[in-house]
C-alpha positions as CSV (number, residue, x, y, z in Angstrom):
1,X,-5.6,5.0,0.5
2,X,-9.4,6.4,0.8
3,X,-8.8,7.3,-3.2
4,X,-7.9,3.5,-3.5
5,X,-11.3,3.0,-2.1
6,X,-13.5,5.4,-3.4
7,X,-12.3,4.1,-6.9
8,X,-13.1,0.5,-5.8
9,X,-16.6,1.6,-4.0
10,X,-17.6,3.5,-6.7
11,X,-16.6,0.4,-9.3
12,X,-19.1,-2.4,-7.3
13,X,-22.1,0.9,-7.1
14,X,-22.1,1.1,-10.7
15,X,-21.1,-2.2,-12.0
16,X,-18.3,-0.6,-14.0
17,X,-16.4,-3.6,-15.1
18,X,-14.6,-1.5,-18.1
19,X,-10.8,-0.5,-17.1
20,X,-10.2,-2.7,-14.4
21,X,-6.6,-3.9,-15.9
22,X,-6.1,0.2,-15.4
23,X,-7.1,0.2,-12.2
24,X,-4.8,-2.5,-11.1
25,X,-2.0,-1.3,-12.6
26,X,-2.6,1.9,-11.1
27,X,-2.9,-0.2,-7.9
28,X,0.4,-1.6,-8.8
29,X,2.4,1.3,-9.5
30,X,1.5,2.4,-5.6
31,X,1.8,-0.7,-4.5
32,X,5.4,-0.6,-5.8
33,X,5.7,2.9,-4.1
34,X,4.8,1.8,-0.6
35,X,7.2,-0.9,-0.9
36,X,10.4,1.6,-1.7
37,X,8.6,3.7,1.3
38,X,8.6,1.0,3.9
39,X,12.0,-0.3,2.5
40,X,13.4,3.2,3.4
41,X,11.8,3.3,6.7
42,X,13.3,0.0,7.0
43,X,16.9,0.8,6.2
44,X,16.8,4.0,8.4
45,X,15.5,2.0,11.3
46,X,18.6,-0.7,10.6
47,X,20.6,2.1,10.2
48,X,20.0,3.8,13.6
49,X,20.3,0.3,15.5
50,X,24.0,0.0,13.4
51,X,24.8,3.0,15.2
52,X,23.1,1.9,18.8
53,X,20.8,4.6,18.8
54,X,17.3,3.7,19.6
55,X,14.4,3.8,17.1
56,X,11.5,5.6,18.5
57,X,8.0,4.2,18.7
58,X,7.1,6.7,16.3
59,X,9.8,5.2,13.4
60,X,8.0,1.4,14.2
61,X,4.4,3.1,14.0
62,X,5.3,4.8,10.2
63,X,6.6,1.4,9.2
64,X,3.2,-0.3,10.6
65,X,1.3,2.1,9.2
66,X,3.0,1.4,5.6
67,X,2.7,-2.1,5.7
68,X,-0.9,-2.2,6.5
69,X,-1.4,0.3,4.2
70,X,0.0,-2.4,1.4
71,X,-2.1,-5.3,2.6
72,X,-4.7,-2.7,2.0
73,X,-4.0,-1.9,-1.7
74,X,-3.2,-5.7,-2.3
75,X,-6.9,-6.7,-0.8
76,X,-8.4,-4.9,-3.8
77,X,-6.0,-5.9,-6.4
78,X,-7.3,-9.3,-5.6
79,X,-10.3,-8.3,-5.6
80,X,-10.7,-6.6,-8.4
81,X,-8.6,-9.6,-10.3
82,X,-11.0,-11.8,-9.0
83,X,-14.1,-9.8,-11.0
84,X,-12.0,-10.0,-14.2
């Protein structure tokens, strides 16, 4: 995620408006990734509750982590759709 926002530091320092639909979809494409991630966190948490075995702390931390981690990438999709 730092990459995501070294890209999008480094596009404000030097007014680099060119290749901003690239950057989004680039955005997009890991957006997409963290999604499958956090849907496969989620399934193995269901999974484990099916089965009445406790999820750890540590399984609901990964899945926070993940999700935050997409609010993060979708913050500067919108902001970089909003310099377009």
């Amino acid at each position: 995620m730092d990459e995501i926002y070294s890209k999008y530091d480094e596009l404000y320092s030097n007014k680099r408006f060119d290749g901003i639909s690239e950057k989004i979809k680039n955005l997009g494409r890991n957006l997409t990734n963290l999604q499958a991630e956090g849907q496969e966190m989620q399934n193995v948490i269901s999974l484990r509750e099916t089965k009445g075995i406790k999820t750890t702390v540590k399984n609901y931390n990964r899945l926070l982590k993940n999700n935050k981690e997409q609010v993060k990438n979708l913050k500067v999709q919108n902001d970089l759709l909003k310099m377009q």
